[in-house]
C-alpha positions as CSV (number, residue, x, y, z in Angstrom):
1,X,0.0,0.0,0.0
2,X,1.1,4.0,-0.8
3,X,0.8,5.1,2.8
4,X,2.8,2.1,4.4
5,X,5.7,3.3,1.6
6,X,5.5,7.2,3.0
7,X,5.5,5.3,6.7
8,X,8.8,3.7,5.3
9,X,10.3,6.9,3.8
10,X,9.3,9.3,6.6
11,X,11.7,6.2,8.9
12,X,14.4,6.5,6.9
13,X,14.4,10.3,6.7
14,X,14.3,10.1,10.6
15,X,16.8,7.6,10.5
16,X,19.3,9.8,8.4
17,X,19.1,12.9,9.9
18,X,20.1,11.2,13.2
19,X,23.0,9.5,11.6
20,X,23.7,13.1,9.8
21,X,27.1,13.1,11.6
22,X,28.2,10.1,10.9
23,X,27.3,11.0,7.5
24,X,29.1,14.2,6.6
25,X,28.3,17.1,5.1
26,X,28.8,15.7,1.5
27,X,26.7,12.2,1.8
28,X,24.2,13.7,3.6
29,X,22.6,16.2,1.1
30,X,22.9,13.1,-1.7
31,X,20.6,11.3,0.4
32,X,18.2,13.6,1.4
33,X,17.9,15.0,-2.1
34,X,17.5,11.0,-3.3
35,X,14.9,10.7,-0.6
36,X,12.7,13.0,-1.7
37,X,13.1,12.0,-5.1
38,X,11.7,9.1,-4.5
39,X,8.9,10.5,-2.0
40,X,7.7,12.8,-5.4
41,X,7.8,9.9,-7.7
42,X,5.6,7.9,-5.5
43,X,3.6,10.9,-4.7
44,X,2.9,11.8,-8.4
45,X,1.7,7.8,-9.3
46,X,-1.3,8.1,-6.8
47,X,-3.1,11.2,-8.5
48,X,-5.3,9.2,-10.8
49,X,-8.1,9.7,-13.0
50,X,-10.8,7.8,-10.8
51,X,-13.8,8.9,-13.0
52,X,-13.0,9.2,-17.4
53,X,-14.6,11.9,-19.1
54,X,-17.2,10.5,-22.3
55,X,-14.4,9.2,-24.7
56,X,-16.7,11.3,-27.4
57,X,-17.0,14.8,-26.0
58,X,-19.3,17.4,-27.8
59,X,-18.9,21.1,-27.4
60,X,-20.8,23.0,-25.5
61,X,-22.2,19.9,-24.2
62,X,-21.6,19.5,-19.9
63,X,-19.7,16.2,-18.7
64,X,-18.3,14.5,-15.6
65,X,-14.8,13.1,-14.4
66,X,-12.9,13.0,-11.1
67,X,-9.8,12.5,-10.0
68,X,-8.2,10.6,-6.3
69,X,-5.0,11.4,-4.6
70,X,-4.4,8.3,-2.7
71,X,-2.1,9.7,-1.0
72,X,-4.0,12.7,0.0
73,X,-5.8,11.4,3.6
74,X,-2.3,11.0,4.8
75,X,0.2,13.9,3.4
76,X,-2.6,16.9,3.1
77,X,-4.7,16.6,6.7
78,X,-2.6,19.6,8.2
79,X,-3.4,21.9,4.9
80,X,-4.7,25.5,5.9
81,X,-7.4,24.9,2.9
82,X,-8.2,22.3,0.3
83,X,-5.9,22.7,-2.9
84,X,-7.8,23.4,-6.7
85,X,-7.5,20.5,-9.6
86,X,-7.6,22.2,-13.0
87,X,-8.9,20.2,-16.0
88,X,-7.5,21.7,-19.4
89,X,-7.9,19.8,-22.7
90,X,-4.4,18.7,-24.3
91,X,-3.5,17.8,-27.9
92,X,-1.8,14.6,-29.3
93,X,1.1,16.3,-29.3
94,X,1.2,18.2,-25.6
95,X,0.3,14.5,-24.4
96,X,3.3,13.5,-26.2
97,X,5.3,16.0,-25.2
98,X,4.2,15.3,-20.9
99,X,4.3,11.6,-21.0
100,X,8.1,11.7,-22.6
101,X,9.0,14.3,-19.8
102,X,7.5,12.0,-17.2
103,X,5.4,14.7,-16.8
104,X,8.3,16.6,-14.9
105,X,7.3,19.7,-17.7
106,X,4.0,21.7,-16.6
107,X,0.9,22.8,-20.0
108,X,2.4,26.3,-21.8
109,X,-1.2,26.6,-23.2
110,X,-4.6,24.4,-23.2
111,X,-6.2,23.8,-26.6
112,X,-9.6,24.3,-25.7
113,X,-11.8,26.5,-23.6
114,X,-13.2,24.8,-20.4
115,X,-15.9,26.2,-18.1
116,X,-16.5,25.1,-14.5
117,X,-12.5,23.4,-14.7
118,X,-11.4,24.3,-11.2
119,X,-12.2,22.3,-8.5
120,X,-11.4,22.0,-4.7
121,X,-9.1,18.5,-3.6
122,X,-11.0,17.6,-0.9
123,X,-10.7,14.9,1.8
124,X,-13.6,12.5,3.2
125,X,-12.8,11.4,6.7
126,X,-15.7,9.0,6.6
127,X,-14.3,7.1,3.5
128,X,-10.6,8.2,3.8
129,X,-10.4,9.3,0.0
130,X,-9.3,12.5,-1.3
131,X,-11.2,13.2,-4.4
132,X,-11.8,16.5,-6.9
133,X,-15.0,15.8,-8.8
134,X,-16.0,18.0,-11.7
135,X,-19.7,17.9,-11.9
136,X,-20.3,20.7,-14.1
137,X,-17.6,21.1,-16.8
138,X,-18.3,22.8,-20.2
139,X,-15.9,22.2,-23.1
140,X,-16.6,25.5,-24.8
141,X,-14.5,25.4,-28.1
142,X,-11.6,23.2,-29.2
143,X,-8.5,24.7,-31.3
144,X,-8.2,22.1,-34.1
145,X,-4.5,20.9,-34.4
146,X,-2.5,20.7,-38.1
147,X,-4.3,17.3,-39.4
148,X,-2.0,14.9,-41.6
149,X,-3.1,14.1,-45.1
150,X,-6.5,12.3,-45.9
151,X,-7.1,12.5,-41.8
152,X,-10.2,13.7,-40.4
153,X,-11.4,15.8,-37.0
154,X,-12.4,12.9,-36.0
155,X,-9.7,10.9,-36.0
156,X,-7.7,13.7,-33.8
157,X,-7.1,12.5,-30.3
158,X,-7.3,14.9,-27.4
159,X,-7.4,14.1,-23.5
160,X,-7.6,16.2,-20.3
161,X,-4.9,17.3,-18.2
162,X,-5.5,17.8,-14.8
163,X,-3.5,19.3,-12.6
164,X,-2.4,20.9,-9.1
165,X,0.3,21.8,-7.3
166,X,0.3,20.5,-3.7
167,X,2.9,21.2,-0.2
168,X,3.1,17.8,1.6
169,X,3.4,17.8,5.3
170,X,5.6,17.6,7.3
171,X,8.0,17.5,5.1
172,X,7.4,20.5,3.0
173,X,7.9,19.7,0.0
174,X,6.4,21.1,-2.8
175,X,5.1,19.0,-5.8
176,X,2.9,19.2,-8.7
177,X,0.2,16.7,-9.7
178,X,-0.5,15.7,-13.1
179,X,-2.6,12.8,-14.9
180,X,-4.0,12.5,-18.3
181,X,-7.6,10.9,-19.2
182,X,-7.9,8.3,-21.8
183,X,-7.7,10.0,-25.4
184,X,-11.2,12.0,-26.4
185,X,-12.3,12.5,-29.7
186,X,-14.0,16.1,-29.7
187,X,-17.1,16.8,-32.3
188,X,-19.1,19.5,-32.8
189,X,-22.2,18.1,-34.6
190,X,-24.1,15.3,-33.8
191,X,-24.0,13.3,-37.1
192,X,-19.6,13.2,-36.7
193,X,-20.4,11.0,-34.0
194,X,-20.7,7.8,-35.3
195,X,-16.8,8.4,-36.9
196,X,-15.7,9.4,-33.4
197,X,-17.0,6.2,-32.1
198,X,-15.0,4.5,-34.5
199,X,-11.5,6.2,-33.3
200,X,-12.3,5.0,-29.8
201,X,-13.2,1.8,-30.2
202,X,-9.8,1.3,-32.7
203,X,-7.7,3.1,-29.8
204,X,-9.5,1.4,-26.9
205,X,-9.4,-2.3,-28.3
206,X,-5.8,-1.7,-30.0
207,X,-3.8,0.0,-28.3
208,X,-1.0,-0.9,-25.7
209,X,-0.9,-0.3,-22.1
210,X,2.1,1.2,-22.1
211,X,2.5,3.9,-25.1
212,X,3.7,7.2,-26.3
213,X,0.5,8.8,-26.5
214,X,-1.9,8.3,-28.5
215,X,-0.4,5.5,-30.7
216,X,-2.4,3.0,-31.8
217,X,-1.6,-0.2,-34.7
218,X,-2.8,0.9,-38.1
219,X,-3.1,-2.5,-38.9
220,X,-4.4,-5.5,-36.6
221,X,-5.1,-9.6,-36.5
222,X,-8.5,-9.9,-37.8
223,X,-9.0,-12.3,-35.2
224,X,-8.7,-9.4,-33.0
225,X,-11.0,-7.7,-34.4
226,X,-13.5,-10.4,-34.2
227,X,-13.5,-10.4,-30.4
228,X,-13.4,-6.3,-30.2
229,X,-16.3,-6.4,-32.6
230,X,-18.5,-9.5,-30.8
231,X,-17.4,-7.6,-27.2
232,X,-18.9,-4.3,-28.8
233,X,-22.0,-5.6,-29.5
234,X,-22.7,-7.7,-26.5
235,X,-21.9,-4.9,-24.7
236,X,-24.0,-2.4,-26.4
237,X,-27.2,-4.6,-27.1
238,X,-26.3,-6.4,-23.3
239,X,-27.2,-9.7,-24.7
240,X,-25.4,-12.7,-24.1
241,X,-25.6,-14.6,-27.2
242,X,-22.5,-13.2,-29.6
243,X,-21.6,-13.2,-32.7
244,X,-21.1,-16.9,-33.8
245,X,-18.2,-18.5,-36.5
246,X,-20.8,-18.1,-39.4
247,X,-21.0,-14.3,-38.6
248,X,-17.4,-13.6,-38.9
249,X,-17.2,-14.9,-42.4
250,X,-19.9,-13.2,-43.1
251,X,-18.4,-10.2,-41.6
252,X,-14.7,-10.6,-43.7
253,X,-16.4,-11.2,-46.5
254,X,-17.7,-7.7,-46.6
255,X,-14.4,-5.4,-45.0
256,X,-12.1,-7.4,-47.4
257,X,-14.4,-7.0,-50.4
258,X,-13.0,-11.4,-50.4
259,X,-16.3,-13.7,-51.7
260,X,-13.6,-16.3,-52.4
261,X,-11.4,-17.0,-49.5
262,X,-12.4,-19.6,-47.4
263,X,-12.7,-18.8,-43.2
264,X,-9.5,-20.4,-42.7
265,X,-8.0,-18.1,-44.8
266,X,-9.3,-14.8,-43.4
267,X,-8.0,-16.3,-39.8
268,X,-4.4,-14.7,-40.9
269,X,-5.4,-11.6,-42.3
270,X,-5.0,-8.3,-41.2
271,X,-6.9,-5.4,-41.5
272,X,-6.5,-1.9,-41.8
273,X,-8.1,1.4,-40.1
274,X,-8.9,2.6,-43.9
275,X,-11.0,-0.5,-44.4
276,X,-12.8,-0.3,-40.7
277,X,-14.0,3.3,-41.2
278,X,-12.2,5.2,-44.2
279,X,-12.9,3.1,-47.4
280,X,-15.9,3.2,-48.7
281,X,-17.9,-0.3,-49.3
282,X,-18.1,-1.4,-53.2
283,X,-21.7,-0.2,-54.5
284,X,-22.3,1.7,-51.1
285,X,-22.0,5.0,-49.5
286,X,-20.8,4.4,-46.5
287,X,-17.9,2.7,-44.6
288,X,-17.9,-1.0,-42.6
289,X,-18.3,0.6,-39.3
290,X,-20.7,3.0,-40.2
291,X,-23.0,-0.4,-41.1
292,X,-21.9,-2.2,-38.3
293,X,-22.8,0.6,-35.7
294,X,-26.2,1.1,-37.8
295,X,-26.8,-2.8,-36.9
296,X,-26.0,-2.2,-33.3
297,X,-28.4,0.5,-32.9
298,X,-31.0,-1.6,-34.4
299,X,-30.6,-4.2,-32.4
300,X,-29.6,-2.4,-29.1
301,X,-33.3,-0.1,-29.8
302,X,-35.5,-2.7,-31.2
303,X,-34.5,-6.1,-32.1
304,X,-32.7,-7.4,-28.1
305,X,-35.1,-9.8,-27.5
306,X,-35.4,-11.2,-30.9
307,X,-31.5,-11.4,-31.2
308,X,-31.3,-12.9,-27.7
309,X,-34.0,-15.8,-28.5
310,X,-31.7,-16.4,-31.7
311,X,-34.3,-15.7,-34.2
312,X,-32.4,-13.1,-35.9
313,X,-29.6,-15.3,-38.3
314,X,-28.8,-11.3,-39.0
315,X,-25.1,-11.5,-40.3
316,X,-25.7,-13.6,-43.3
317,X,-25.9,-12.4,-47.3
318,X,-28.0,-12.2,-49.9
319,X,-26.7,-14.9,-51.8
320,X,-26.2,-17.4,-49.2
321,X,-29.7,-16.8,-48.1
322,X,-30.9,-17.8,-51.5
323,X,-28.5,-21.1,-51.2
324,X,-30.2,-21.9,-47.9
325,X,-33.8,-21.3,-48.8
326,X,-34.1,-22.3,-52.5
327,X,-34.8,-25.6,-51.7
328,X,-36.8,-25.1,-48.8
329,X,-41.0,-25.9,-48.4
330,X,-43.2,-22.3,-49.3
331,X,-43.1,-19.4,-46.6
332,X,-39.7,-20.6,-45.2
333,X,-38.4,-17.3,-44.2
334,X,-35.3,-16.1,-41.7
335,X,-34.2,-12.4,-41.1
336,X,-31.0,-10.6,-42.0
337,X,-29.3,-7.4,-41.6
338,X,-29.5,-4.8,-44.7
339,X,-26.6,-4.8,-47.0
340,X,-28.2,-2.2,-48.9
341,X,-29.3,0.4,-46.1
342,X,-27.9,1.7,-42.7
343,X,-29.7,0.2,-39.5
344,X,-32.1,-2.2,-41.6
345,X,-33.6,-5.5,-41.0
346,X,-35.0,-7.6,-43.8
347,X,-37.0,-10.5,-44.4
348,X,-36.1,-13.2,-47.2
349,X,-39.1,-15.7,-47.3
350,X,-39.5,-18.4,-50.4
351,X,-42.5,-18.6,-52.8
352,X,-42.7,-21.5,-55.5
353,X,-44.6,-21.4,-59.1
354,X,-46.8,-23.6,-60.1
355,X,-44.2,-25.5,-62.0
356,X,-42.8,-26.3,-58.7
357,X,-39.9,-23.8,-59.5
358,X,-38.6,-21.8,-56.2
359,X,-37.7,-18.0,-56.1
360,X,-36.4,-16.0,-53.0
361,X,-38.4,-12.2,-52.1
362,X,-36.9,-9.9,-49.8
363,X,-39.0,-7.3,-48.2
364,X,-37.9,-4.1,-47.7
365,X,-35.6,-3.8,-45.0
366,X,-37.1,-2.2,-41.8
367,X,-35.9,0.5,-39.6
368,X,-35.9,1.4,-36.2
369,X,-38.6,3.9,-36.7
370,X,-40.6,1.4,-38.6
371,X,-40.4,-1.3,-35.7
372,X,-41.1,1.8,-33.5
373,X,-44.7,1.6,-34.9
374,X,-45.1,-1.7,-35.2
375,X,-42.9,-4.4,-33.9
376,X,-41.4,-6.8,-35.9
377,X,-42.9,-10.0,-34.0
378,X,-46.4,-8.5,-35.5
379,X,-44.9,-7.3,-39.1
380,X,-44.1,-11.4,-38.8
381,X,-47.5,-12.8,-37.9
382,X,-49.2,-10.0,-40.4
383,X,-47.3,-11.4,-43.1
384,X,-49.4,-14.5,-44.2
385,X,-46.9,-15.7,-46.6
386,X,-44.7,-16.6,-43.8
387,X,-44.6,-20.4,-42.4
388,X,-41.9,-21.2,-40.6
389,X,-38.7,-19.7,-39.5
390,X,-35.9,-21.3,-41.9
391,X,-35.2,-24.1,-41.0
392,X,-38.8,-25.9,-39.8
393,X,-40.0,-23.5,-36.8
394,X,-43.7,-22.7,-37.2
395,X,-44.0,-18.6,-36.7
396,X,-46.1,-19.0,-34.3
397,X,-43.9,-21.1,-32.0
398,X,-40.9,-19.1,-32.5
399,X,-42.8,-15.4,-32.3
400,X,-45.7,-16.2,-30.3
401,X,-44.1,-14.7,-27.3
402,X,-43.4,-11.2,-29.1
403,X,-46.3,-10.9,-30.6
404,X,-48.4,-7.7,-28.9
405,X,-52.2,-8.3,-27.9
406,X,-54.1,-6.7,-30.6
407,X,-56.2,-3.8,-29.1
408,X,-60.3,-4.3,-30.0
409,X,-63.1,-1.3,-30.6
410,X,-62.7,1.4,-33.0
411,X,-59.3,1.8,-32.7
């Protein structure tokens, strides 16, 4: 624990000032000075960053975050008055710039305007913490930095510095504090956030403990990006049933633009940040991310319970849900996401001629505001042409339970 290591220093400072003759005028200094260098570096690795500001920050948007000094029951109970954290927003480059200093160098200027960013360090005697928590902060405007080629404001990185100069007792030494948050992607319009998300989630899920900040792979294992993508989406929808084996073909078939490769052969692939959310999909307007994170809004909004009962095979193509249902009885059906559209749910369903000959309809795709009027459990039973959910489930059985009483009178 911190304090039983300040217990242990303030000993051997005791111990070497009463040995100070022994020591001589030359030694003596050395240690002292080496004493307190190690009482600072201990001293600045307990000022954390107990609660992270939103890792997507708007402007003129309030937020949260607080910060602990661990140490700060123990070395600030004799201070007159309680000592003020500042919170100032730092680029790439000033994080780079701190972190290689070992944050021995103190912010020359902040790159954004921050209301409400001074708060008190103040100690609980009932809990023994000493916290500064920022309940009210206001990032008013952010000075964009220089951006590097085809790079986007979205894909600059920021964090917040906070800081604060603090006199320990009873030693009397004065140090200053400093932590940075996680990187923060700053927007200033609601439709940049789905590409912020995207920045994150890259830096979150690929990034290394230790770093120079904020640098991140531009290229990973797509097996790593299997479990960031089935952890995303568990975690978003909270379901417990994940993506499964057939869903990550699915899933490398369409960011590697590959119909051929088998899924052994996407297991040593890598892929790139361009082809998670920079290149555009062939025949689409809009980037793999941008569909994925329409499919987990869907499903987060409107389609959990479905998803969670495994009626949804959602992940699947067009083609291959020709290959599975061409050959299947009349009104076979199953449900898959929308290659076509952002956030869209469709229904492929088989009909057969009278020659006996099949052919594969797809309705058109639903959206959340569609299910938002009427759910897709009664869309299903509506649909008369629908029998059973592919590959021998009557409707009824599987969608029984999320079908909605139908209200009677003139309604």
């Amino acid at each position: 624990r911190c304090e039983n290591l300040v217990e242990v220093y303030f000993q051997l400072q005791q111990q070497v000032m009463a040995a100070s003759t022994e020591l001589g005028p030359e030694l003596l200094p050395r240690l002292l000075e080496r004493l307190n260098e190690v009482l600072s570096s201990l001293v600045k690795s307990s000022f954390l960053v107990e609660k992270q500001p939103p890792q997507v920050l708007k402007t003129q948007t309030k937020f949260q975050a607080s910060v602990r000094f661990l140490l700060g029951p123990q070395l600030l109970k004799a201070a007159p008055k309680p000592y003020m954290v500042r919170a100032d927003m730092v680029t790439e480059k000033q994080a780079r710039e701190l972190e290689l200093s070992k944050y021995s160098n103190t912010l020359s200027e902040s790159t954004g305007e921050i209301l409400h960013n001074m708060v008190a360090l103040e100690t609980n005697p009932t809990s023994a913490t000493c916290c500064a928590n920022f309940k009210n902060v206001l990032l008013k405007k952010i000075k964009r930095c220089e951006r590097k080629g085809s790079e986007s404001v979205t894909e600059e990185k920021c964090a917040v510095l906070f800081s604060t100069n603090v006199t320990l007792t009873p030693s009397n030494i004065s140090i200053h504090l400093q932590v940075l948050s996680l990187p923060i992607v700053v927007i200033v319009h609601g439709n940049q956030d789905n590409n912020a998300k995207a920045t994150w989630l890259w830096d979150n899920a690929f990034s290394d403990i230790e770093r120079v900040p904020f640098v991140v792979a531009e290229r990973v294992p797509w097996e790593k990006m299997c479990d960031t993508l089935n952890l995303k989406f568990m975690a978003e929808v909270q379901t417990t049933k994940g993506l499964l084996k057939e869903h990550y073909f699915f899933l490398a078939q369409k960011i590697f633009n590959d119909h051929s490769a088998s899924p052994e052969d996407f297991q040593n692939r890598h892929v790139s940040w361009a082809q998670f959310n920079k290149e555009i999909l062939p025949g689409r307007g809009f980037t793999f991310w941008q569909w994925f994170d329409g499919v987990l809004d869907l499903t987060k909004r409107c389609l959990k319970s479905y998803w969670s009962d495994r009626l949804i095979m959602g992940f699947i193509s067009k083609q291959y849900v020709c290959k599975l249902l061409s050959m299947e009885p009349e009104g076979t059906f199953l449900l898959r996401f929308s290659d076509s559209e952002i956030g869209g749910v469709t229904i492929a369903y088989v009909i057969r001629g009278k020659d006996g000959s099949s052919q594969v309809e797809n309705i058109q795709p639903f959206s959340a505001k569609d299910l938002s009027i009427r759910s897709l459990g009664d869309r299903i039973r509506d649909l008369g042409q629908l029998r059973n959910l592919y590959p021998n489930t009557p409707k009824d059985q599987a969608f029984g339970s999320h079908y909605n009483k139908e209200q009677t009178g003139k309604d």
